[in-house]
C-alpha positions as CSV (number, residue, x, y, z in Angstrom):
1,X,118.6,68.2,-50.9
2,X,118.8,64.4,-51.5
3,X,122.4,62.4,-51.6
4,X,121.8,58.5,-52.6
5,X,123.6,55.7,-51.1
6,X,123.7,52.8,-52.8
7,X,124.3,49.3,-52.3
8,X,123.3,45.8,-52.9
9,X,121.8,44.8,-49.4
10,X,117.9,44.5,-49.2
11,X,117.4,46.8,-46.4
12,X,119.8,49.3,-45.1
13,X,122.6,49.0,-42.7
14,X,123.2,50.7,-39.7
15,X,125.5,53.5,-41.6
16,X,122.8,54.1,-43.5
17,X,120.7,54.7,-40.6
18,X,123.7,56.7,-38.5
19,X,124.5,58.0,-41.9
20,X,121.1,59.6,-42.6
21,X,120.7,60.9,-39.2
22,X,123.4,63.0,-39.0
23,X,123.0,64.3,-42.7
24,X,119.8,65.7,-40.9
25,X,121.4,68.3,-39.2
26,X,123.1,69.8,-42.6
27,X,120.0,70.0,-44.6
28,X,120.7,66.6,-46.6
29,X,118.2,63.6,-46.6
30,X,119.7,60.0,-47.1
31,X,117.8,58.0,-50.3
32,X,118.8,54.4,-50.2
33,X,118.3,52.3,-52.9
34,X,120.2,49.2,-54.9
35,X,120.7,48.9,-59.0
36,X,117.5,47.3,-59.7
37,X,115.7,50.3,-58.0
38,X,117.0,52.8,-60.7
39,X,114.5,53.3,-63.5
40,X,116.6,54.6,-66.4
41,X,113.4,55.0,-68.2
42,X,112.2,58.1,-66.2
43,X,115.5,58.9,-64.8
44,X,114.5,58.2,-60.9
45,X,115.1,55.8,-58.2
46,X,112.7,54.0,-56.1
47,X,114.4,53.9,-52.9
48,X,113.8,54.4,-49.0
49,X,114.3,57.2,-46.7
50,X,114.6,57.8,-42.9
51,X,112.0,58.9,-41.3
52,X,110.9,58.9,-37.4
53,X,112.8,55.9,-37.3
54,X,111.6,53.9,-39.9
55,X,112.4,53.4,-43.1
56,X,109.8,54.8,-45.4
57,X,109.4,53.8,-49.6
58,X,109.9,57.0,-52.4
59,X,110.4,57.4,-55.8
60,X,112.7,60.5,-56.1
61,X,114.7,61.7,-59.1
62,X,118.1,60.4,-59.8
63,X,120.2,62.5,-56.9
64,X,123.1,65.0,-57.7
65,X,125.7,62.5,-55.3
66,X,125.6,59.2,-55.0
67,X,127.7,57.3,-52.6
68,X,128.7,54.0,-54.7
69,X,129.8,50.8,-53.2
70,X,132.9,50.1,-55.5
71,X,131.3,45.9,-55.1
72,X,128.9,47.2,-57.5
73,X,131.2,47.6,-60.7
74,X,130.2,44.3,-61.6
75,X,129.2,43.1,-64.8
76,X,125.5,42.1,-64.1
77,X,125.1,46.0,-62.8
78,X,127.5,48.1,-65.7
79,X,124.1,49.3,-67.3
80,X,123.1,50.8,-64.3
81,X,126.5,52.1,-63.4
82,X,127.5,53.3,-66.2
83,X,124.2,55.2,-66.4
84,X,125.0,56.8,-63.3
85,X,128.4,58.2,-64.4
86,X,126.8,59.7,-67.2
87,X,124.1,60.9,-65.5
88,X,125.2,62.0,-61.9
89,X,128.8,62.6,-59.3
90,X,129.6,59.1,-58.4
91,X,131.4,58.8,-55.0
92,X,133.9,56.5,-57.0
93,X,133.9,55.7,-60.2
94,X,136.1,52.7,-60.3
95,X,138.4,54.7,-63.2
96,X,141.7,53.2,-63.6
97,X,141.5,50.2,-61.0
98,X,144.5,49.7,-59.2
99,X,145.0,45.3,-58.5
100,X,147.7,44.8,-55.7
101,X,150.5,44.2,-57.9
102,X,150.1,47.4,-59.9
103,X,150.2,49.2,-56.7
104,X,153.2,48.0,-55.7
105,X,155.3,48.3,-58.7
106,X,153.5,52.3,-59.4
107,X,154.7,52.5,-55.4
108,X,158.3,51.0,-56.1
109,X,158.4,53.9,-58.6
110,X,158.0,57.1,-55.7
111,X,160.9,57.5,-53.6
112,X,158.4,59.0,-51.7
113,X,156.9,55.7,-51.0
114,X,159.2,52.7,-52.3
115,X,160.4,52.1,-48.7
116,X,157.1,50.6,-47.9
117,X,157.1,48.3,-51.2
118,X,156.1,44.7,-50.7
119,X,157.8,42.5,-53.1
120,X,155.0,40.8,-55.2
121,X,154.8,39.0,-58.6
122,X,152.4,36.5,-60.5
123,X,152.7,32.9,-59.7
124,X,152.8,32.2,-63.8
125,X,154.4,28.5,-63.1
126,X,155.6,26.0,-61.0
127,X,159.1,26.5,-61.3
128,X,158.4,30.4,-60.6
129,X,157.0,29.3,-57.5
130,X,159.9,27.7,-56.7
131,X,161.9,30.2,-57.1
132,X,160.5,33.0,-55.4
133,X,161.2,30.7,-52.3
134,X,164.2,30.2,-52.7
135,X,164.6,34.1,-52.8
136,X,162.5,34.6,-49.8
137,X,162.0,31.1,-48.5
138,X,158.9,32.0,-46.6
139,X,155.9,33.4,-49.0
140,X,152.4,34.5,-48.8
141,X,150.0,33.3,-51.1
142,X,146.6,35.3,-52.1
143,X,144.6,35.9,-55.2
144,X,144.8,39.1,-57.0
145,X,140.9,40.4,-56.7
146,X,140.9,38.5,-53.4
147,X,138.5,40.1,-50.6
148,X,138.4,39.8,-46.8
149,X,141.2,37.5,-46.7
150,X,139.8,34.7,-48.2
151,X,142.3,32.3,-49.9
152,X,145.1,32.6,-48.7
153,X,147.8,31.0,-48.0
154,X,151.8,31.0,-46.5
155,X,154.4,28.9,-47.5
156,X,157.7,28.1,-46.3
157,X,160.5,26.2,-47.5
158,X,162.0,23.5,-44.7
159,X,165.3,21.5,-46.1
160,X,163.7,18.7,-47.5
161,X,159.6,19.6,-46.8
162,X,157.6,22.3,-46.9
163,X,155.2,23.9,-44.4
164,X,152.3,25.2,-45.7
165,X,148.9,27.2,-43.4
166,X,145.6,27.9,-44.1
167,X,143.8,29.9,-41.8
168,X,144.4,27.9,-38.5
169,X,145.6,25.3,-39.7
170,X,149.5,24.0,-40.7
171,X,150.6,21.3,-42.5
172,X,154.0,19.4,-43.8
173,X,154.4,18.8,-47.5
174,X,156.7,16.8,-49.6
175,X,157.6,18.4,-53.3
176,X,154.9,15.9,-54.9
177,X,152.2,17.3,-52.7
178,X,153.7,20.9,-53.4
179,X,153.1,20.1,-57.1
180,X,149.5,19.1,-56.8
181,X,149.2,21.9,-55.0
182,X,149.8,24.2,-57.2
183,X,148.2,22.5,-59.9
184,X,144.7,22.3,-57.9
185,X,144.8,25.6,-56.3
186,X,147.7,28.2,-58.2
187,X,147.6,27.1,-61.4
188,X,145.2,30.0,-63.7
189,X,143.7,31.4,-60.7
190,X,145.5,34.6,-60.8
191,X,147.4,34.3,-57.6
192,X,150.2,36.1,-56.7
193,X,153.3,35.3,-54.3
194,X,155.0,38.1,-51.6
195,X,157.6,38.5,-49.9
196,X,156.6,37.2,-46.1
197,X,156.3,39.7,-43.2
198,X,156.8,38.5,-39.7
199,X,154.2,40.4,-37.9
200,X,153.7,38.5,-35.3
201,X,152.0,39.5,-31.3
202,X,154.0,38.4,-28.4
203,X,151.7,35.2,-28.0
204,X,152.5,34.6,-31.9
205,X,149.0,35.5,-33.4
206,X,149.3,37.3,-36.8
207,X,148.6,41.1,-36.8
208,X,148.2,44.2,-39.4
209,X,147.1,47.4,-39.1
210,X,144.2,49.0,-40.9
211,X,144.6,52.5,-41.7
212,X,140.7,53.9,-42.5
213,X,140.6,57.1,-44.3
214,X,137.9,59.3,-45.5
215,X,137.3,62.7,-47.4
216,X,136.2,65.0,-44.6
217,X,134.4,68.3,-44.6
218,X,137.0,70.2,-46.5
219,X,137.5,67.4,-49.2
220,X,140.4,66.6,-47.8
221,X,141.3,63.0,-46.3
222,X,141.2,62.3,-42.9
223,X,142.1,59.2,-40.8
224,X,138.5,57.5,-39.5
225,X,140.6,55.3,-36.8
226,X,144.0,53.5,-37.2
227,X,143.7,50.2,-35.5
228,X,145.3,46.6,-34.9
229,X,144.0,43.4,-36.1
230,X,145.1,40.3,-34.4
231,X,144.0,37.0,-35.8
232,X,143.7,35.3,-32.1
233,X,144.5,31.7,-33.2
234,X,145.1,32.2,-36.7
235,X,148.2,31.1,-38.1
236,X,147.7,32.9,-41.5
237,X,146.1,36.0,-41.0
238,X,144.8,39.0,-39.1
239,X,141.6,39.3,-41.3
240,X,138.7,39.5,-38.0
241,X,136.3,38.5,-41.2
242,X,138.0,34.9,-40.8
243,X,137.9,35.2,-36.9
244,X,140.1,37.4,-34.6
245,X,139.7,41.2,-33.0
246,X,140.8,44.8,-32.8
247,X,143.2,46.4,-30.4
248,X,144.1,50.3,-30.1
249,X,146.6,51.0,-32.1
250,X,149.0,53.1,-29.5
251,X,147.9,50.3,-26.3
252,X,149.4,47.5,-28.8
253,X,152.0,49.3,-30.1
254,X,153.5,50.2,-26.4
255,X,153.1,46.7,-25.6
256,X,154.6,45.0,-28.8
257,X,157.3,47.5,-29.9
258,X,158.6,49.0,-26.3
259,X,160.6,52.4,-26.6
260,X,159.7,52.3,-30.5
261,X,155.7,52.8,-30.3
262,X,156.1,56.5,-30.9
263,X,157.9,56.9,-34.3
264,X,155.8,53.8,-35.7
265,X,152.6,55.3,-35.0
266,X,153.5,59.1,-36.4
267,X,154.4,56.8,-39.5
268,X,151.5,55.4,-39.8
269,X,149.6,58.8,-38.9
270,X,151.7,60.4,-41.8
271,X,151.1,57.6,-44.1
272,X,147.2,58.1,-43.3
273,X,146.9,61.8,-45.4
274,X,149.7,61.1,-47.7
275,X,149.2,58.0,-49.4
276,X,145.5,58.2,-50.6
277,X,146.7,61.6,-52.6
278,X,149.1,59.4,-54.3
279,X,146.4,56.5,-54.9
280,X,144.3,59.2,-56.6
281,X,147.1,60.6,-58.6
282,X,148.0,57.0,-59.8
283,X,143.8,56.4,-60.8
284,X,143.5,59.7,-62.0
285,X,140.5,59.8,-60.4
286,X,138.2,61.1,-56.9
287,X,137.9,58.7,-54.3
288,X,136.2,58.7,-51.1
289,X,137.2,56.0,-48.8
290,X,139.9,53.6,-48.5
291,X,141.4,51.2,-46.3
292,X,145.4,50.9,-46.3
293,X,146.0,47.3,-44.4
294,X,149.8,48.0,-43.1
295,X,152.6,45.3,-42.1
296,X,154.5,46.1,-39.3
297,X,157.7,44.0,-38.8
298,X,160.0,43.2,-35.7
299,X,162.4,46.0,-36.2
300,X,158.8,48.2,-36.9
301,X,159.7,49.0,-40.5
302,X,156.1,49.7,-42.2
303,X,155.0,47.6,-45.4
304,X,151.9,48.4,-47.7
305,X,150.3,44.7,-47.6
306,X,147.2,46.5,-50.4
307,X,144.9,49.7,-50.7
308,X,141.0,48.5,-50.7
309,X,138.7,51.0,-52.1
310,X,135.6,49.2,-50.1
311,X,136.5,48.5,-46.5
312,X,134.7,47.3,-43.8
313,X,133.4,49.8,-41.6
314,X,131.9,47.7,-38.6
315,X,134.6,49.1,-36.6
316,X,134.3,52.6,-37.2
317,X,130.8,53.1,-38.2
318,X,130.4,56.2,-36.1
319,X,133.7,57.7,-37.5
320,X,132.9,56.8,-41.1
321,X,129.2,58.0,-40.7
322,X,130.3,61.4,-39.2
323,X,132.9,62.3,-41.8
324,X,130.8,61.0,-44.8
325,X,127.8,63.3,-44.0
326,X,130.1,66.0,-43.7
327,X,131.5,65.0,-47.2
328,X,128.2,64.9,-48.9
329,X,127.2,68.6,-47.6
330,X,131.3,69.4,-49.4
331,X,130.4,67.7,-52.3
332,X,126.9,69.4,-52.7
333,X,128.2,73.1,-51.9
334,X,131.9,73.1,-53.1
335,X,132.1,70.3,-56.0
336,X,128.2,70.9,-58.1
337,X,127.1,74.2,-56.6
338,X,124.2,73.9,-54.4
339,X,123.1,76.2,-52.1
340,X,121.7,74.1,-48.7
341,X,120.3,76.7,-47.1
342,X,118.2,77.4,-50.1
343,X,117.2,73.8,-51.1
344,X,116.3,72.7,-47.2
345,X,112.8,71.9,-46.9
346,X,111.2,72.8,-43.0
347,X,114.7,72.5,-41.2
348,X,117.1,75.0,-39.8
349,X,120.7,75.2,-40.4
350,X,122.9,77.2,-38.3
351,X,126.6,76.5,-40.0
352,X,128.1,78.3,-36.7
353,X,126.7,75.3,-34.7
354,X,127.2,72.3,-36.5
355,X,130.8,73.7,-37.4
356,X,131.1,74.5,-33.5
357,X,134.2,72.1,-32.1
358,X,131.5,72.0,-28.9
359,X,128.9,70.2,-31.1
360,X,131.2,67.6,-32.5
361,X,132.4,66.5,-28.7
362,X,129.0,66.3,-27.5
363,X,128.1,64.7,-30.9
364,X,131.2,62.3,-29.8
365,X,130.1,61.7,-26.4
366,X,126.6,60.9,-27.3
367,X,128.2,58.0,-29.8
368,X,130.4,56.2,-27.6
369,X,127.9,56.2,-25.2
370,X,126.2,52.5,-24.4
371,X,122.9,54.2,-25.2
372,X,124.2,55.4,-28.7
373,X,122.3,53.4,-30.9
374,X,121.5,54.2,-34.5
375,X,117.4,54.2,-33.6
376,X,119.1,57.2,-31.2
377,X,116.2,60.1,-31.5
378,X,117.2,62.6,-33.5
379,X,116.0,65.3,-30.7
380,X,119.1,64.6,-29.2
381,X,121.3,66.4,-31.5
382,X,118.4,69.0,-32.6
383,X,118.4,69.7,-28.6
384,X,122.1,69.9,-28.5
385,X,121.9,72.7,-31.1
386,X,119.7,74.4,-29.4
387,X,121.9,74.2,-26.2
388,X,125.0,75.1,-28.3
389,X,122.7,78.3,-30.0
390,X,122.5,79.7,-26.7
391,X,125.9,80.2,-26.0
């Protein structure tokens, strides 16, 4: 049985690769391919599969799950997509997008959830802009369909000046340069102003946490890794696209927050398979990944900075790539119907052993090892089942 992954990169990526080799072991074979490689014509897909460790060309039939990269609802590709929802189970199916203000005011609305609320509203005019600093007098500054924190900026009021930073740097502006900036930069490009968070490292640098979930085996959501981003240097932002790192989340949160640590990470492990129920009950749709970027301030109250619907997953590739596969062989039996054992073609499946909690700690030990690469042979885990059979 085939799954499809698609994106828009010329070859495939190393989750692909990790991706396709653990799908392996459950029957499933990867097919990557991008929009232009789906003929709508004959209803197939010319794509590549993994095979002894090279990527190898096919032309295979449109395939019953396709794992979308929400980047690809884009206008030059909505035949294509739109095609595909007609035509097959999209991963996501960008129904009902949510922008970062919407969220925040359908949030605002949940008891549940309005604690977490970050104020946010459009920057519609100068004198708006104004004023939402003299409500918070410290503000950040992003677009609305902003991505990988590009653009943004934070603005504070000073008596008679105003400070304004842009990635590293910071700068000192009268009200005339204020104006132009706005004009230049604010004015019709969609931005929006919020309420500033001081989230701050003892050595100053800016910091978030990124909460990365994914549907699991069961179809329920699971936290891939909760971490810490820490713009080393940065004076706006903790995005490690725009330079900085990652920390473990319990190590910095013992060293930032003292006797506190504990509560603030259950929080955040409660917030982890809670909130992306109530982001698919305010789409109305499935969804299968998300990243929740989370503000932690000095006190370590919690605020939602935005939901993305297409994170990074350089920092958990392993984690996403383990869950994912897992998710595809749910999908396949529980959400259209197939049978894997029936539809495997010249491999074994033994659902005791790749459902065995033995398997998935050797399967972890054999990741995090420094020889874990995603070229890995797959006789490594075929051996390990064989081990595990034994038993």
């Amino acid at each position: 049985m085939r799954v499809g992954m698609m994106t828009s990169f010329s070859k495939p990526k190393e989750l692909v690769k990790i991706t396709s080799l653990i799908s392996k072991n459950y029957g499933i074979e990867i097919v990557y391919f991008r929009p232009k490689d789906v003929n709508m014509e004959k209803a197939t897909v010319n794509g590549q599969i993994y095979i002894n460790n090279e990527w190898i060309e096919t032309e295979t039939e449109i395939p019953p799950f396709i794992d979308i990269s929400p980047q690809l609802f884009r206008k030059k590709n909505r035949q294509v997509t739109e095609y595909l929802k007609r035509k097959t189970f999209l991963s996501d199916d960008r129904k009902n997008e949510l922008k970062k203000r919407a969220l925040q005011e359908k949030l605002s609305d949940d008891s549940k959830y309005s604690h977490l609320v970050l104020p946010t509203f459009r920057v519609t005019s100068y004198e708006d802009l104004k004023k939402r600093l003299d409500n918070f007098n410290k503000v950040v500054l992003k677009p609305s369909g902003g991505i990988q924190g590009k653009r943004i900026y934070v603005l504070e009021k000073k008596e008679q000046e105003y400070l304004i930073g842009y990635r590293r740097e910071e700068k000192y502006i009268g009200e005339e340069e204020l104006r132009n900036f706005f004009d230049d930069i604010l004015m019709n490009s969609g931005y929006l102003v919020q309420k500033y968070v001081s989230s701050r490292t003892a050595q100053g640098d800016p910091f978030d946490c990124r909460i990365h979930v994914e549907k699991n085996g069961n179809g329920e959501w699971e936290s891939a890794r909760n971490y810490i981003r820490i713009g080393i240097g940065q004076k706006i932002i903790s995005n490690v696209n725009q330079g900085g790192g990652i920390a473990d989340i319990k190590q910095f949160l013992k060293a930032n927050f003292n006797d506190k640590w504990e509560k603030i990470n259950k929080e955040i492990d409660r917030l982890a398979v809670t909130l992306p129920y109530k982001v698919e009950e305010l789409r109305g749709t499935h969804l299968m990944s998300l990243g929740i970027d989370v503000g932690i301030g000095k006190n370590g109250e919690l605020y939602v900075f935005e939901v993305n619907d297409g994170p990074a997953t350089a920092a958990v590739i392993s984690e996403v790539a383990y869950l994912r596969s897992n998710y595809f062989k749910y999908v396949l039996t529980h959400e259209l119907g197939y049978d894997l054992d029936r539809n495997q073609t010249g491999q074994k499946k033994d659902k005791e052993i790749l459902d065995n909690k033995d398997y998935r700690k050797e399967y972890n030990k054999i990741k995090q090892s420094t020889s874990w690469r995603v070229t890995a042979p797959l006789r490594k885990l075929g051996s390990l089942s064989k081990k595990l059979k034994k038993k």
